[in-house]
C-alpha positions as CSV (number, residue, x, y, z in Angstrom):
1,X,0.0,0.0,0.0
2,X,0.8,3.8,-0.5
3,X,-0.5,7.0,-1.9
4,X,1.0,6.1,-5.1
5,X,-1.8,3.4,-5.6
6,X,-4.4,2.4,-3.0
7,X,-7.7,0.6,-3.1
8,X,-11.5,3.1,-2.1
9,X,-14.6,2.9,-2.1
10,X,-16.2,5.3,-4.2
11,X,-19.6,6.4,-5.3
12,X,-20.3,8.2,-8.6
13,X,-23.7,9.9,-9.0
14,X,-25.1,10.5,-12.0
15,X,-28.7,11.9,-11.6
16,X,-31.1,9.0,-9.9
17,X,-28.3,6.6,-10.5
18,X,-24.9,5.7,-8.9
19,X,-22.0,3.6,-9.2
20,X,-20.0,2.5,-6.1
21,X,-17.5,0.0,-5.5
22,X,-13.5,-0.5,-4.8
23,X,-11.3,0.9,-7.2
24,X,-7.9,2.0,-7.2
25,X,-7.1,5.6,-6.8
26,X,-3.8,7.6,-6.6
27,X,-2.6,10.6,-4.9
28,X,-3.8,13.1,-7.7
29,X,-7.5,11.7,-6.7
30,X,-7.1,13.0,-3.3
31,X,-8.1,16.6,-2.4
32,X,-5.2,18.9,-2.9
33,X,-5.3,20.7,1.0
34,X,-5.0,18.6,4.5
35,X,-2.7,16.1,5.9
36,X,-2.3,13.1,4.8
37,X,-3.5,10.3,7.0
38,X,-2.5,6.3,6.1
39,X,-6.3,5.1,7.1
40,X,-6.2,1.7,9.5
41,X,-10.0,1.8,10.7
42,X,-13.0,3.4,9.1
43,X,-16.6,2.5,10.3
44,X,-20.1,2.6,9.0
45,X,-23.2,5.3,9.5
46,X,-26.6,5.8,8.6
47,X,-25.1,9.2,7.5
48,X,-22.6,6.7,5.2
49,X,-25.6,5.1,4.2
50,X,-27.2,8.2,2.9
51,X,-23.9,10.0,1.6
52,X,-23.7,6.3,-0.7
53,X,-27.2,6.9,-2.5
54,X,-28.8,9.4,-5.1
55,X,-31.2,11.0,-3.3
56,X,-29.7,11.0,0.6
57,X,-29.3,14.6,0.8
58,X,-25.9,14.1,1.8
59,X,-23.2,14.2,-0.4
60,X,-22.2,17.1,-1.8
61,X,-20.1,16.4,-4.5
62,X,-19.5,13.7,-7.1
63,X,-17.5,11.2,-7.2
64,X,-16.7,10.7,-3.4
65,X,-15.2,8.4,-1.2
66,X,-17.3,7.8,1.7
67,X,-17.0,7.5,5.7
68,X,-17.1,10.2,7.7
69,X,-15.1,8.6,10.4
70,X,-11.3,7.6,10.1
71,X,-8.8,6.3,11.9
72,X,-4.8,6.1,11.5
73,X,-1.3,7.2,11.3
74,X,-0.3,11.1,10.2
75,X,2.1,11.1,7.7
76,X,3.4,14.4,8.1
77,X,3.9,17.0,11.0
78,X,1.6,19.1,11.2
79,X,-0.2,21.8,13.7
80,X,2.2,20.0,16.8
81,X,1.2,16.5,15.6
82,X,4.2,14.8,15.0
83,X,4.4,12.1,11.6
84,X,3.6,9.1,13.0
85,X,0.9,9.7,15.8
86,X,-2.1,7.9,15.7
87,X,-4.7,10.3,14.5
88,X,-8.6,10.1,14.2
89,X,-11.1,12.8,12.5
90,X,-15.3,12.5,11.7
91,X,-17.6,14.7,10.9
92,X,-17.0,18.2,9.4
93,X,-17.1,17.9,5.6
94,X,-15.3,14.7,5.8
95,X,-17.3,11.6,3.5
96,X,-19.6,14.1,2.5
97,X,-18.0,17.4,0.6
98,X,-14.4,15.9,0.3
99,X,-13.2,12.0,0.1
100,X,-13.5,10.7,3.6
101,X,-12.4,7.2,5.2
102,X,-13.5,4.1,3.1
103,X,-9.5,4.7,1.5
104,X,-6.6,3.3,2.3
105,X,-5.3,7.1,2.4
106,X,-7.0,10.6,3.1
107,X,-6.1,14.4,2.8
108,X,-7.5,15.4,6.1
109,X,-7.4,19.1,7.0
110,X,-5.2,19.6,10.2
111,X,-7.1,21.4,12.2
112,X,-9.6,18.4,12.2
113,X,-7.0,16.1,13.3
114,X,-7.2,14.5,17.1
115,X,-4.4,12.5,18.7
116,X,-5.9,9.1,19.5
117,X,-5.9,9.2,23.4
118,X,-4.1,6.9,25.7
119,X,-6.8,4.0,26.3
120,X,-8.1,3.8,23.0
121,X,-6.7,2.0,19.7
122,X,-7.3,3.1,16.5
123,X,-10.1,0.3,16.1
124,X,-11.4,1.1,19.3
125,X,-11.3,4.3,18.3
126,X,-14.0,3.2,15.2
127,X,-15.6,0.5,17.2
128,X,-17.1,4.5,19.2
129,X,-16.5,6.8,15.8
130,X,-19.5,8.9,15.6
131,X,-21.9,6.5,16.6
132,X,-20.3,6.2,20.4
133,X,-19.5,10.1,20.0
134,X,-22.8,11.1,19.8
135,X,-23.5,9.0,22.4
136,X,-20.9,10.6,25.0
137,X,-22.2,13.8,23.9
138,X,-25.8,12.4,24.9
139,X,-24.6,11.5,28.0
140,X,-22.9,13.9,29.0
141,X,-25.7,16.0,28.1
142,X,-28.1,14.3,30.5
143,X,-25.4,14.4,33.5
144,X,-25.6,18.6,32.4
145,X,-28.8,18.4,33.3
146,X,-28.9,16.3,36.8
147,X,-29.5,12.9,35.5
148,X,-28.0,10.2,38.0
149,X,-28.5,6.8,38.1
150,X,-30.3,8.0,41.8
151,X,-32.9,10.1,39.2
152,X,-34.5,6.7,37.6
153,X,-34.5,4.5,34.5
154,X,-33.3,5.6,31.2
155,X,-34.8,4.6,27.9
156,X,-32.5,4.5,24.5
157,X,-34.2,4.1,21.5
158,X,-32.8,2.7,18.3
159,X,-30.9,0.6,20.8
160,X,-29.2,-1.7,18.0
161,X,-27.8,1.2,16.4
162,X,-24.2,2.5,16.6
163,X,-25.7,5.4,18.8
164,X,-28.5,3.7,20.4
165,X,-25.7,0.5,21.8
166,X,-22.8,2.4,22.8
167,X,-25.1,4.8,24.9
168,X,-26.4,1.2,26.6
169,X,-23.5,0.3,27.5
170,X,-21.8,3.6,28.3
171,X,-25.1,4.2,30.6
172,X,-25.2,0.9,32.3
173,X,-21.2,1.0,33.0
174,X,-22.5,4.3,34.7
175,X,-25.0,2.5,36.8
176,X,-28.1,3.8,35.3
177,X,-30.8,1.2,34.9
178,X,-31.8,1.1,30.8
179,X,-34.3,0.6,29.1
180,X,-33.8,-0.3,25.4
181,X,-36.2,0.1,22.6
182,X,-35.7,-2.0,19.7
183,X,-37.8,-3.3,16.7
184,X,-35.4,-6.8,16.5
185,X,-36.9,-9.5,18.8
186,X,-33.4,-11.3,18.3
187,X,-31.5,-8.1,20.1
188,X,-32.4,-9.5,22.8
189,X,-29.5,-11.0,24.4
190,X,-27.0,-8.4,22.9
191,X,-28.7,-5.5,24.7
192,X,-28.6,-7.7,27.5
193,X,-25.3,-8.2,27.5
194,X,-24.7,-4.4,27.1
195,X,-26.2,-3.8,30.0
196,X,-30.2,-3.2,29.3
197,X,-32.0,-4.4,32.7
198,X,-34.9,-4.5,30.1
199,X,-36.2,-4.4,26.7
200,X,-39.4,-3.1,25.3
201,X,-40.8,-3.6,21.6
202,X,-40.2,0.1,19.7
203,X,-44.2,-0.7,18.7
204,X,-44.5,0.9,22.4
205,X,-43.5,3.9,20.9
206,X,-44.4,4.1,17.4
207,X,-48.0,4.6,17.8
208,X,-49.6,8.3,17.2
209,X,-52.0,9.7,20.1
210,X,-53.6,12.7,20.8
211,X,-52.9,12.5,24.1
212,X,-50.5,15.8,24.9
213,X,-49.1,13.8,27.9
214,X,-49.0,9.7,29.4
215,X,-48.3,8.3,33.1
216,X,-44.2,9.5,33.1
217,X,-42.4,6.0,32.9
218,X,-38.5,7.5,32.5
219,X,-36.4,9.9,34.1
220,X,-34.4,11.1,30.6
221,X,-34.0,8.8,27.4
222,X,-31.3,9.0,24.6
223,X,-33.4,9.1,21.4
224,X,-32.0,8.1,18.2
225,X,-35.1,7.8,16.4
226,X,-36.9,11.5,16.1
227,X,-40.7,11.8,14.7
228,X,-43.4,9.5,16.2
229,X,-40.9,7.6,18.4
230,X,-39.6,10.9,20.0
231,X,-42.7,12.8,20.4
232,X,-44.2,9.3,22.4
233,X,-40.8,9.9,25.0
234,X,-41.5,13.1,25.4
235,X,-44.8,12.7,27.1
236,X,-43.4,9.8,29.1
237,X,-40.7,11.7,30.7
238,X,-40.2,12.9,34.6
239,X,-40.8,16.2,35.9
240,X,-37.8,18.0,35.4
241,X,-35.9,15.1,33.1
242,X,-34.3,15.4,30.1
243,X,-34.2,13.7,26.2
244,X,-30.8,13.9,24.6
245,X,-32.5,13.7,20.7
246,X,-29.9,12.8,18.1
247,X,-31.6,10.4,15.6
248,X,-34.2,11.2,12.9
249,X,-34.6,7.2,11.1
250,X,-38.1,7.7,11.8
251,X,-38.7,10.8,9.9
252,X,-37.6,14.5,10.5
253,X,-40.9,16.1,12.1
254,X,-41.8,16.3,15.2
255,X,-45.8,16.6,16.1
256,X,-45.9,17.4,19.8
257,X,-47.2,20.0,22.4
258,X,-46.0,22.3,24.9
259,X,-47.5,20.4,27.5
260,X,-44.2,18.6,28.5
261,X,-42.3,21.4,28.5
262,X,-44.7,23.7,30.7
263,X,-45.9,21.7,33.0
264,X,-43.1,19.2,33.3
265,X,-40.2,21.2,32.6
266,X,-39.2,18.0,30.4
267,X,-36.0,19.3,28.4
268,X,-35.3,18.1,25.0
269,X,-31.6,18.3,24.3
270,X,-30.3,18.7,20.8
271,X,-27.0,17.0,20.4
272,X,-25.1,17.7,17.2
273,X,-21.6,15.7,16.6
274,X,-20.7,17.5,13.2
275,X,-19.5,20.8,13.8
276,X,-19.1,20.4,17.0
277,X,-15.8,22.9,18.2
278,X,-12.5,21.1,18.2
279,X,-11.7,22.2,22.0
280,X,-14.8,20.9,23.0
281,X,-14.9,17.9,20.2
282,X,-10.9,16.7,22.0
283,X,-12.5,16.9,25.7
284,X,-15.2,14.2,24.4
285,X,-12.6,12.2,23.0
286,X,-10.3,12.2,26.3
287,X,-14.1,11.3,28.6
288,X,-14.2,8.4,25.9
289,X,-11.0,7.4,26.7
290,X,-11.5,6.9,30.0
291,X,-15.0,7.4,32.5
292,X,-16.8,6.9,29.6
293,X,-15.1,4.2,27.6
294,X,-17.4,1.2,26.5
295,X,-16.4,-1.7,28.5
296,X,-18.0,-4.1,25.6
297,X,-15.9,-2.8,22.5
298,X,-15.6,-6.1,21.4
299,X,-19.4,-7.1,21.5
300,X,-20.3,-3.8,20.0
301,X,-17.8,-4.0,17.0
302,X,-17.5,-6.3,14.1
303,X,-15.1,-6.4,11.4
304,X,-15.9,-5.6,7.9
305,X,-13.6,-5.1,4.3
306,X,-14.1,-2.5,1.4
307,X,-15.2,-5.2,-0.4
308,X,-17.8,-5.7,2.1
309,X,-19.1,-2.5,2.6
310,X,-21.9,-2.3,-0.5
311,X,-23.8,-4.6,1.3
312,X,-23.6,-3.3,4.8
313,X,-24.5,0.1,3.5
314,X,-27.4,-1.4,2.0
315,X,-28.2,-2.9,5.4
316,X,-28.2,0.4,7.4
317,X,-30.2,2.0,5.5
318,X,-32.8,-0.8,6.0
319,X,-32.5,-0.7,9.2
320,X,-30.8,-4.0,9.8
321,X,-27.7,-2.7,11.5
322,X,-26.5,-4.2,14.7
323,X,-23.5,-2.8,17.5
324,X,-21.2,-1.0,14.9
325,X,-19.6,-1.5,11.8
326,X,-15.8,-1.2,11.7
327,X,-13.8,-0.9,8.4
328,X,-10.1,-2.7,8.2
329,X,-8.1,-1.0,5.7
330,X,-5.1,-2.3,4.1
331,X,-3.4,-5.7,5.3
């Protein structure tokens, strides 16, 4: 391998038709500004999912080399990162408006770059990606607003997802009791085993009513889900708790009422992983690292190739995605 000549996966749009696969690209495919990064670990993303279609609303240009998460060694100094420092970048631009991590190499703009902390290896460092990072963020976002495991139960919807599992098990290490929503009867024993002290059909959830509020049932909840699904938490929730909303699988509106908010004081929590500040974006990375590192990497993480990756793009987007998605690069 090297930037002479390396294998991608790319997508090509061309109107309501694309054409993605490996192929071998070369340095001059790369974009011409950033550092250059030899990629190790990649993972995959709804948002991957999307960026890989025609109409995902996504990508911004054509062709492009997914993944918005990437993992591996800098091949230059740059910004006091020294060549050879195990790196990591997401979000931004990255898989979406410029080539991102499903290569064995990427130009990777500097200032995006974060030194892979002590505690975390660059597949561990995938194994979270954005998935786990918006579920720190979510987290962390709760604890911001006085949720302890003394508060009450915790739902997390969408709990097979990358975001939805890695907040089960960051949650339970915690000592929260969870509750996790999924639609896969089979999930059973992996959410189990992440920590879940129960599971509840999503079915609970996905039901409109007209009802502006229910009997409260959760303290806060980690919703990966939006529409339906989130508006059903909201009217669930404690007085004073909190919703940490991230997701939006079950559609982008959001038919509610005021009623939680006045006369609950419910708070809903936007949590937004993109374009997130880099100060801010490096103090995630170092509570990952260590409070908040998920104590069942392994269980939550399974490896797949380039070769691989059509089909498990396909499979996010239909929902069939289970723990997270890592990508191997190279040998």
């Amino acid at each position: 391998m090297s930037a002479a000549s390396f294998r991608a996966f790319r997508a090509v749009t061309d109107g309501d038709s694309i054409d993605r696969g490996v192929v071998t690209l070369g340095a001059d495919d790369l974009p011409a500004d950033g550092a250059l990064v030899e990629v190790h670990w990649s993972s995959v993303n709804y948002k991957d999912g999307l960026a890989s279609i025609p109409k995902g609303q996504v990508a911004t240009v054509s062709p492009l080399v997914p993944g918005i998460d990437l993992a591996g060694i800098l091949q230059d100094d740059v910004d006091g990162i020294a060549a050879g420092t195990e790196v990591l970048a997401h979000g931004q631009d990255i898989g979406t408006g410029r080539h991102g991590g499903y290569a064995e190499y990427a130009r990777v703009p500097a200032e995006y770059l974060i030194p892979i902390p002590d505690g975390l290896s660059m597949r561990d460092a995938m194994v979270v990606g954005t998935g786990g990072f918006t579920a720190a963020l979510s987290v962390m976002a709760l604890q911001d607003h006085g949720i302890t495991p003394d508060s009450g139960p915790v739902l997390v919807t969408g709990a097979t997802g990358g975001v939805g599992s890695t907040s089960v098990d960051m949650l339970s290490n915690l000592g929260h009791e969870v509750v996790a929503s999924t639609g896969k009867a089979s999930a059973a024993d992996f959410l189990s085993g992440l920590g879940a002290a129960s599971i509840i059909d999503r079915d609970e959830l996905s039901e409109e009513s007209r009802r502006p509020l229910e009997r409260t049932v959760w303290a806060a909840a980690v919703d990966c889900v939006g529409g339906v699904t989130l508006a059903n938490v909201l009217k669930k929730i404690h007085y004073g708790g909190s919703v940490a909303a991230s997701g939006l699988t079950g559609g982008p509106g959001l038919s509610t009422t005021v009623m939680p908010f006045i006369l609950r004081g419910v708070n809903l929590l936007g949590i937004d992983s993109v374009l997130l500040p880099m100060e801010r974006r490096r103090a995630v990375w170092a509570r990952i690292a260590t409070d908040l590192k998920p104590s069942r990497l392994a269980d939550i993480g399974h490896d797949v190739t380039l070769d691989e990756l059509d089909a498990v793009l396909t499979g996010i987007l239909a929902g069939e995605a289970m723990g997270r998605s890592v990508v191997r690069l190279g040998s």
